[in-house]
N, CA, C and O atoms as CSV, one atom per row, in Angstrom:
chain,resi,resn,atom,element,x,y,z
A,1,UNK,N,N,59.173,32.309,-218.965
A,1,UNK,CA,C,60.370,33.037,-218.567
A,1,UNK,C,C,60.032,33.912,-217.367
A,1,UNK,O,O,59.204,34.813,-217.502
A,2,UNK,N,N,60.652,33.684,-216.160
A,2,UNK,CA,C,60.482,34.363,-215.107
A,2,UNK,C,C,61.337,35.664,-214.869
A,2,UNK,O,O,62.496,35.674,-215.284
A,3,UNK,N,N,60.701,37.017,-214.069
A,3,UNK,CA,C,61.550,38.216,-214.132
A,3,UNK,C,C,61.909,38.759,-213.045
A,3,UNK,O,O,61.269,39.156,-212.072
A,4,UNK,N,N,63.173,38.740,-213.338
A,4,UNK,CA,C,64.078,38.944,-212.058
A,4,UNK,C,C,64.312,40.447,-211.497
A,4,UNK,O,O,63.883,41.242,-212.333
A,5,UNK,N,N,64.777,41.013,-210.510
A,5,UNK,CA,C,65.108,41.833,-210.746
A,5,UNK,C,C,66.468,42.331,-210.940
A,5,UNK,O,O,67.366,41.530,-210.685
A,6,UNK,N,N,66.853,43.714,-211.416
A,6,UNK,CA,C,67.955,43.645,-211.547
A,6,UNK,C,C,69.305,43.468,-210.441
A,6,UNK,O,O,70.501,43.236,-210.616
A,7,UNK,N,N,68.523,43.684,-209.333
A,7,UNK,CA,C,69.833,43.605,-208.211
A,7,UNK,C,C,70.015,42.065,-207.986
A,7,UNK,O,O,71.070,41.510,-207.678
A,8,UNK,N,N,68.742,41.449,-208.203
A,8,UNK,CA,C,69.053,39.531,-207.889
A,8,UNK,C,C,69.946,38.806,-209.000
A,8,UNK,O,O,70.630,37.783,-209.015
A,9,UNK,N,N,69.562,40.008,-210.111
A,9,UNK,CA,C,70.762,39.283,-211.579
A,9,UNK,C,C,72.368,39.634,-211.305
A,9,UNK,O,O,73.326,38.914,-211.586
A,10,UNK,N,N,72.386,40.981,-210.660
A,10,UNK,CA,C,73.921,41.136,-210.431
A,10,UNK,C,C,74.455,40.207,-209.639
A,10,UNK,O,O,75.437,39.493,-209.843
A,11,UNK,N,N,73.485,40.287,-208.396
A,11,UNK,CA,C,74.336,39.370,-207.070
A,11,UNK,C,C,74.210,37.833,-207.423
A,11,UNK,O,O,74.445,37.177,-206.407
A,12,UNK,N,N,73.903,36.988,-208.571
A,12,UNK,CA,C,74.038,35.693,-209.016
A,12,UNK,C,C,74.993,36.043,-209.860
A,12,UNK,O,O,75.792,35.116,-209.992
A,13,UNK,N,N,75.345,37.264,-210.685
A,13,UNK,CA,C,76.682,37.164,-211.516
A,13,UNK,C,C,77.623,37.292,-210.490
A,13,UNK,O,O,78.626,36.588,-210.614
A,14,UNK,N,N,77.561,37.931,-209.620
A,14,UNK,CA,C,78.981,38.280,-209.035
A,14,UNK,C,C,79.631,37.000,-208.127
A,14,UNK,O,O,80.771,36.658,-207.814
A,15,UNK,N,N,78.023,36.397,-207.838
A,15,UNK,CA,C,78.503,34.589,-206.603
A,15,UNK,C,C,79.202,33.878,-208.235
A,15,UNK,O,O,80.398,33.893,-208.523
A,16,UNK,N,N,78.556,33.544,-208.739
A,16,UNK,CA,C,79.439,33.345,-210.379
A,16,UNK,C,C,80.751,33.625,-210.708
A,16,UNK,O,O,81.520,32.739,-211.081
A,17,UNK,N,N,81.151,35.077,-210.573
A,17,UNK,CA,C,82.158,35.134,-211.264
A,17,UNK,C,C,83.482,34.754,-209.844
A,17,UNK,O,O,84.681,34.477,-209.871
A,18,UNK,N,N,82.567,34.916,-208.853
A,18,UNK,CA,C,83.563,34.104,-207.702
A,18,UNK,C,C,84.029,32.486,-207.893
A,18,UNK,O,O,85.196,32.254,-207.578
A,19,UNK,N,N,83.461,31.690,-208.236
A,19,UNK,CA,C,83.802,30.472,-207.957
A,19,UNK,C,C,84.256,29.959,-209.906
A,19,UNK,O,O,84.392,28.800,-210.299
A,20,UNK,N,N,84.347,30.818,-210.486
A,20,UNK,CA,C,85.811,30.508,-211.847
A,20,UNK,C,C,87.070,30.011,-211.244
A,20,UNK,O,O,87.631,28.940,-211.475
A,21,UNK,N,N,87.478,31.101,-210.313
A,21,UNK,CA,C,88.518,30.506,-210.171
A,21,UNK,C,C,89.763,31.384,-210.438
A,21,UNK,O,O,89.536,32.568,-210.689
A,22,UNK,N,N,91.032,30.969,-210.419
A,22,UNK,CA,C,92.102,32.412,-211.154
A,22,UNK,C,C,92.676,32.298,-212.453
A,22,UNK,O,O,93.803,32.508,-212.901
A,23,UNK,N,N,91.174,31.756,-213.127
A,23,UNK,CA,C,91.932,32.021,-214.663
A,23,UNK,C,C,92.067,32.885,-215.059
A,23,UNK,O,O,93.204,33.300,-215.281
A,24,UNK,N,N,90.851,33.668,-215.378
A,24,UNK,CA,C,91.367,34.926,-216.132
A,24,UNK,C,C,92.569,35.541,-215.594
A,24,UNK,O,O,93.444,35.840,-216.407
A,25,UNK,N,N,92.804,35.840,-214.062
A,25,UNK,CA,C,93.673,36.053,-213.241
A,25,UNK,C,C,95.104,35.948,-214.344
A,25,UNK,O,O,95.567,36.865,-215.023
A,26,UNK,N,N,95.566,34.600,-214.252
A,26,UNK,CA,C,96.470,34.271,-214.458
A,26,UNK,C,C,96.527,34.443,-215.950
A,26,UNK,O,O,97.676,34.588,-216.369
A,27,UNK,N,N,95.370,34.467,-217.057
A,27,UNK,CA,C,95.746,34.699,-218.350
A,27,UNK,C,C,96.211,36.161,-218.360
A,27,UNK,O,O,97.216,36.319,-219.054
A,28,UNK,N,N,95.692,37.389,-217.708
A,28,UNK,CA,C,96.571,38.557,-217.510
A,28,UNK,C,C,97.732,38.221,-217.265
A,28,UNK,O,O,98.421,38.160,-218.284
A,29,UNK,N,N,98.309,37.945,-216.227
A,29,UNK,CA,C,99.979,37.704,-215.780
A,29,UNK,C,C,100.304,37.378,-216.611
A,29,UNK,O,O,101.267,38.069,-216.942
A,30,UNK,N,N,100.008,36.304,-217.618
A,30,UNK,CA,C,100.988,35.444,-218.557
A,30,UNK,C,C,101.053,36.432,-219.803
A,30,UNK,O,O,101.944,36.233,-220.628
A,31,UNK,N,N,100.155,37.498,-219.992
A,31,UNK,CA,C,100.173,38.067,-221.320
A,31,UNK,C,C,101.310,39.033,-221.248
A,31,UNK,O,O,102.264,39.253,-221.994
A,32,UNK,N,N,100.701,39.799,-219.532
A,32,UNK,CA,C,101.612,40.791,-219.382
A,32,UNK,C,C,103.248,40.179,-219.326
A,32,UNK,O,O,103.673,40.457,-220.447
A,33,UNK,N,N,103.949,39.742,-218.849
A,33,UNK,CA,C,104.953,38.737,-218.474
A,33,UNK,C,C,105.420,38.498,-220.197
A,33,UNK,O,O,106.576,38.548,-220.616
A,34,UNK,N,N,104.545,38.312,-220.775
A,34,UNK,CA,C,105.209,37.672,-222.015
A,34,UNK,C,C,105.551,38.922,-223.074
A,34,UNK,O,O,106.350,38.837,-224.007
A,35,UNK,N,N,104.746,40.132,-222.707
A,35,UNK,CA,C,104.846,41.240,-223.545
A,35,UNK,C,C,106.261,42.224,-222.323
A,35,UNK,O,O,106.921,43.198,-222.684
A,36,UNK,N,N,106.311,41.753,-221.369
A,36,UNK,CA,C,107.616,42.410,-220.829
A,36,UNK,C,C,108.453,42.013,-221.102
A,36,UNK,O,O,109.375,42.828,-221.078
A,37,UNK,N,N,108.844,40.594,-221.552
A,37,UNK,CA,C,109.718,39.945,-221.801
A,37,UNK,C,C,110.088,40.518,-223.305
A,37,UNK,O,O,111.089,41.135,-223.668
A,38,UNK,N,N,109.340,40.246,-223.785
A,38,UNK,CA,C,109.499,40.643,-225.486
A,38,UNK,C,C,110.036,42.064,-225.440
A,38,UNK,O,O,111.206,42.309,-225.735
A,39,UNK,N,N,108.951,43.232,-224.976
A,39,UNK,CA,C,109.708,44.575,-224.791
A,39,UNK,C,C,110.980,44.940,-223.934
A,39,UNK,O,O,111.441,46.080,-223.997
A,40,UNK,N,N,111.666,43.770,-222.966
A,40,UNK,CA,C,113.003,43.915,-222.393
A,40,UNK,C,C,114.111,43.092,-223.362
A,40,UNK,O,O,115.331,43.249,-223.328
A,41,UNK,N,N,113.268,42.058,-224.344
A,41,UNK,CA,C,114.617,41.755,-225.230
A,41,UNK,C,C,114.768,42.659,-226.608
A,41,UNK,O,O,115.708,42.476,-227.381
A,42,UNK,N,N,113.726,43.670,-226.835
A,42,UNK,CA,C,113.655,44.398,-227.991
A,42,UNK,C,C,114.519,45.650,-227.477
A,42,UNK,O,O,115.435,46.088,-228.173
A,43,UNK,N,N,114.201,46.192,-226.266
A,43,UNK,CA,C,115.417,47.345,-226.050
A,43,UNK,C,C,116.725,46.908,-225.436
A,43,UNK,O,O,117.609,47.742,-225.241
A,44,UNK,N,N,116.914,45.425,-225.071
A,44,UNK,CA,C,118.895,45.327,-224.736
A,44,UNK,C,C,119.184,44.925,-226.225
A,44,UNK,O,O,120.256,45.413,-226.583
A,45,UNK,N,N,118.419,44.012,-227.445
A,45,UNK,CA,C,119.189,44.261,-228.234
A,45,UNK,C,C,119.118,45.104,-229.331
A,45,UNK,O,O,119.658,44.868,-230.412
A,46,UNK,N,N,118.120,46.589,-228.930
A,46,UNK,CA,C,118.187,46.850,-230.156
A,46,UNK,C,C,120.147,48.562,-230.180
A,46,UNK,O,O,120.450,49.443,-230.985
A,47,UNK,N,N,120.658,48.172,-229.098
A,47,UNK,CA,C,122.151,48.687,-229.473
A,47,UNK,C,C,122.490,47.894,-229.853
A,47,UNK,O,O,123.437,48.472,-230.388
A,48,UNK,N,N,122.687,46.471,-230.256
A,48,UNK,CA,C,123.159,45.736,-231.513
A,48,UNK,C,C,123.293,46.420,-232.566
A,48,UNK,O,O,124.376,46.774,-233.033
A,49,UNK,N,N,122.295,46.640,-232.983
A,49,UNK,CA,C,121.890,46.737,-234.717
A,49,UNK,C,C,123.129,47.799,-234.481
A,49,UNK,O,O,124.127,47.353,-235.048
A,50,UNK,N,N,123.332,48.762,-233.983
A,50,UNK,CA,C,123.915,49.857,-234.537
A,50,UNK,C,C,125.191,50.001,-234.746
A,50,UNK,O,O,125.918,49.560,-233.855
A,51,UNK,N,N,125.876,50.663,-235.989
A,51,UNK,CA,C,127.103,50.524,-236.288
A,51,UNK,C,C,127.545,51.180,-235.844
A,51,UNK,O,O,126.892,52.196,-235.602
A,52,UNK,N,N,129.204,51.113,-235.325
A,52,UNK,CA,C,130.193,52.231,-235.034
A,52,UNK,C,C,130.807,52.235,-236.472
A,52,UNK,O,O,130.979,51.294,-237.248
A,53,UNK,N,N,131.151,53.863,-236.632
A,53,UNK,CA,C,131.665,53.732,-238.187
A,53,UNK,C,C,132.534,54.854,-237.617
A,53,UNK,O,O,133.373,55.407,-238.329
């Protein structure tokens, strides 16, 4: 096992985490997007529920 140092281990993670790609990217957007959606249909209908009496 050969020993690196620590600045040669970062700068091979970081050429790394460059060429993924925009997934993770895009799994944020889709979570956020899907939890706005949900929290914009939970407050137009939650004046439904309520009765006029």
């Amino acid at each position: 096992m050969e020993h690196r140092p620590t600045a040669a281990w970062l700068t091979e993670a970081a050429g790394a985490a460059q060429h993924q790609g925009p997934g993770n990217l895009l799994r944020v957007v889709l979570v956020v997007m899907i939890l706005g959606c949900v929290l914009t249909a939970w407050f137009l209908l939650r004046g439904y529920k309520r009765k006029d009496d």
